[in-house]
C-alpha positions in Angstrom: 87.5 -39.6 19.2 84.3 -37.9 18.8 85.7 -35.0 17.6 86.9 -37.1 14.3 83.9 -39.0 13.8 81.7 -35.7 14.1 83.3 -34.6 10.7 83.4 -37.3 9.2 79.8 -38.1 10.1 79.1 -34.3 8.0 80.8 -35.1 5.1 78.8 -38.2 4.5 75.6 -36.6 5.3 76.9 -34.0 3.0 77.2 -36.3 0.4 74.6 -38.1 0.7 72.4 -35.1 0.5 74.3 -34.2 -3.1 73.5 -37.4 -4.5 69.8 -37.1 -3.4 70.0 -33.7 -5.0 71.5 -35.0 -8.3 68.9 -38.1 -8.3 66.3 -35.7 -8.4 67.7 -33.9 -11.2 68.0 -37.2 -12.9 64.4 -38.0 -12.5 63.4 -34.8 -13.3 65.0 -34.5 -16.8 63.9 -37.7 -17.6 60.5 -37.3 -17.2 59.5 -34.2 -17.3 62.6 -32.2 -19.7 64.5 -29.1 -18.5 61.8 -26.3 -18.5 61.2 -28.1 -15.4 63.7 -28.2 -13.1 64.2 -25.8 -10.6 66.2 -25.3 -7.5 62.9 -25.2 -5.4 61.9 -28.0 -7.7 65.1 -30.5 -6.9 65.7 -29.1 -3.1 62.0 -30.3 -2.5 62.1 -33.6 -4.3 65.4 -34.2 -2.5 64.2 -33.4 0.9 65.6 -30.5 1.9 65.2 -26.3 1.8 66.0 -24.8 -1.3 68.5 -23.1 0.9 70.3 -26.2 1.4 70.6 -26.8 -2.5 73.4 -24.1 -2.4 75.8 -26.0 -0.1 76.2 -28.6 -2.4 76.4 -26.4 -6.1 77.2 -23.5 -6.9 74.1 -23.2 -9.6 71.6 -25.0 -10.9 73.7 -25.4 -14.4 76.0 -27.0 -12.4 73.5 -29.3 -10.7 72.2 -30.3 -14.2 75.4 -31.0 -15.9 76.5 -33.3 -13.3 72.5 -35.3 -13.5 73.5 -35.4 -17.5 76.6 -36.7 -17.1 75.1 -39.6 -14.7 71.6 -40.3 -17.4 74.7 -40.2 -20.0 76.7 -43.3 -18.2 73.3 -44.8 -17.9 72.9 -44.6 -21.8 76.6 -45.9 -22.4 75.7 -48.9 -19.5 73.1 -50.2 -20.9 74.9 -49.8 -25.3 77.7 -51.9 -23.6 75.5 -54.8 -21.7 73.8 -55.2 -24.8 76.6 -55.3 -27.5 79.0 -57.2 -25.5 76.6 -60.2 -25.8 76.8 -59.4 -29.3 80.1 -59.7 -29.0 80.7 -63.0 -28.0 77.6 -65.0 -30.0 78.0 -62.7 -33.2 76.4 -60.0 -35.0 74.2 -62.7 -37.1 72.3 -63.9 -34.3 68.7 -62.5 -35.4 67.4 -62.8 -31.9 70.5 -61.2 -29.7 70.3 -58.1 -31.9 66.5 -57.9 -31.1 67.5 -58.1 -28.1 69.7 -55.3 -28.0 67.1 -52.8 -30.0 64.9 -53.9 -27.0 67.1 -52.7 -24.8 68.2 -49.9 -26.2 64.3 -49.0 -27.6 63.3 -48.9 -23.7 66.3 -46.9 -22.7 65.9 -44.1 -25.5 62.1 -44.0 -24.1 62.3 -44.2 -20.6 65.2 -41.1 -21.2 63.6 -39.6 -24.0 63.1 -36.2 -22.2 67.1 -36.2 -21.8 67.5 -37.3 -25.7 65.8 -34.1 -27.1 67.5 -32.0 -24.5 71.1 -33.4 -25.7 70.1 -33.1 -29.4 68.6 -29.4 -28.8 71.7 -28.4 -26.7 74.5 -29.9 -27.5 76.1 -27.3 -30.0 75.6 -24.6 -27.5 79.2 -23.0 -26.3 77.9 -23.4 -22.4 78.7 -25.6 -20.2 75.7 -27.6 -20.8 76.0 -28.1 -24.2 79.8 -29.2 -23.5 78.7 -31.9 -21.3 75.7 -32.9 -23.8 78.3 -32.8 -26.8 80.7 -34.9 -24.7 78.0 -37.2 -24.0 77.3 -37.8 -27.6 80.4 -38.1 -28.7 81.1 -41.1 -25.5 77.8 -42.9 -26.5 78.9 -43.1 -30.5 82.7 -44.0 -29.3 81.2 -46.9 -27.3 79.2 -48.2 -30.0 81.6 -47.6 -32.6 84.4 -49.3 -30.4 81.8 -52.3 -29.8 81.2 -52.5 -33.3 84.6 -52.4 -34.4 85.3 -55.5 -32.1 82.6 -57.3 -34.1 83.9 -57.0 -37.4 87.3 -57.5 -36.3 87.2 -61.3 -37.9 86.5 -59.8 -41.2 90.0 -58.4 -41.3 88.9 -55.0 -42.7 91.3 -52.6 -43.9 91.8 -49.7 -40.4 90.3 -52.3 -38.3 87.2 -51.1 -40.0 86.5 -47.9 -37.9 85.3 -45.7 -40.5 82.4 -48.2 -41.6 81.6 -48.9 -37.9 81.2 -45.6 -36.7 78.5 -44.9 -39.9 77.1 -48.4 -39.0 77.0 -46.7 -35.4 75.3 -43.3 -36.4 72.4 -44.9 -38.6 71.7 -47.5 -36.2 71.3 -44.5 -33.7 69.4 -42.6 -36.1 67.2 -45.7 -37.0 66.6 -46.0 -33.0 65.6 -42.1 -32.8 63.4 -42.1 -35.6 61.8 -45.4 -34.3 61.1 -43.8 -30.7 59.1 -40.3 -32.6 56.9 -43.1 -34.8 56.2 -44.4 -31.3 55.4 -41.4 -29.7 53.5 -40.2 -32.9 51.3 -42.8 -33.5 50.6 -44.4 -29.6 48.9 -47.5 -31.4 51.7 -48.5 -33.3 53.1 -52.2 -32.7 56.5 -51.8 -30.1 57.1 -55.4 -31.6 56.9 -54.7 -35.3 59.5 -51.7 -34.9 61.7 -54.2 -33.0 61.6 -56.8 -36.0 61.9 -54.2 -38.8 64.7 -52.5 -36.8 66.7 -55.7 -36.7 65.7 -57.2 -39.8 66.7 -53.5 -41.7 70.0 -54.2 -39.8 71.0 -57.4 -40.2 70.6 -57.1 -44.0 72.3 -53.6 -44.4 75.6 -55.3 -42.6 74.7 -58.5 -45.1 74.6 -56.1 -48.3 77.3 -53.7 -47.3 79.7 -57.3 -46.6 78.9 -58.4 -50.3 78.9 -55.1 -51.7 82.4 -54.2 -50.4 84.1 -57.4 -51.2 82.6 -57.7 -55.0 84.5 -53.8 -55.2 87.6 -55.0 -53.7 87.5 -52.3 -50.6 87.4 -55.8 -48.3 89.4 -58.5 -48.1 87.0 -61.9 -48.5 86.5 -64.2 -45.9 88.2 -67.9 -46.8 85.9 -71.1 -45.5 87.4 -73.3 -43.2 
């Protein structure tokens, strides 16, 4: 009996020590960037010898792709919370997509360490810049694939995909631009950004609708 439990007993401890190690590689990227992170660095935060750290990964590169991949589900949780209530009230409700550039204003910021090290990496052939390319990609497929379901009503020619995902990218280029100006100019009004960033939004989907109907490219929507 004991000799089973004994075992098992390790491989949670074991585990549990690798998840500590990766939480600290998490935190680390996040606040500080990844000059910073060490093995020393993450074996200390995690509470153990920098000895230890090599019983759970191979290499450090290791260790940091596997914290990206978790602050990159993180980043897709928090995109699909938000547009799912989107979903179901409508894209036209001023103050629901305030509230998702809230959400996703505080996210980009409280991970923007991790944001410039995905768009400074992630075209490097390493494994790194794999997982930073494959995190981009995810984050614009889960927007995209929210987005889609929102204009699904307007019965757009290819489910509207195309238009989506470039809905999806200048939305996220809006957001990225929107977090610099904040961390340019320390002063400037969080709440102003939030109200031009979903004002600008709400009449670029308004103008692009009208636009592509008047040219044909859309099918109109009939009343009633």
């Amino acid at each position: 009996m004991n000799a089973q439990v004994k075992p098992q007993r390790k491989r949670r401890d074991g585990q549990a020590t690798r998840e500590r190690l990766i939480q600290a590689t998490v935190e680390i990227l996040s606040r500080e960037g990844l000059g910073a992170v060490s093995t020393a660095r993450v074996a200390r935060d995690a509470g153990i010898v920098q000895s230890g750290f090599y019983a759970h990964f191979a290499s450090l590169e290791e260790c940091v792709v596997v914290a990206a991949e978790h602050i990159g589900q993180r980043i897709r949780d928090s995109i699909r919370e938000g547009l799912s209530l989107l979903r179901e009230q409508g894209v036209g409700d001023f103050e629901l997509v305030l509230s998702l550039y809230r959400r996703l204003l505080t996210e980009v910021e409280a991970q923007w360490q991790f944001v410039e090290l995905l768009l400074r990496y992630f075209r490097e052939p390493t494994p790194l810049g794999r997982t930073l390319f494959s995190i981009q990609q995810s984050i614009r497929d889960e927007l995209t694939q929210h987005l889609v379901a929102i204009l699904k009503p307007l019965d757009i020619p290819d489910g509207g995909r195309p238009e989506a995902a470039f809905l999806a990218d200048l939305m996220v280029s809006m957001l990225l631009s929107s977090v610099q100006s904040l961390r340019w100019e320390p002063s400037l009004n969080k709440e102003l950004v939030l109200y031009l960033l979903t004002v600008e939004t709400l009449s670029m989907v308004a103008r692009t609708y009208d636009w592509m109907t008047e040219k044909g490219y859309w099918p109109k929507t009939t009343e009633g």
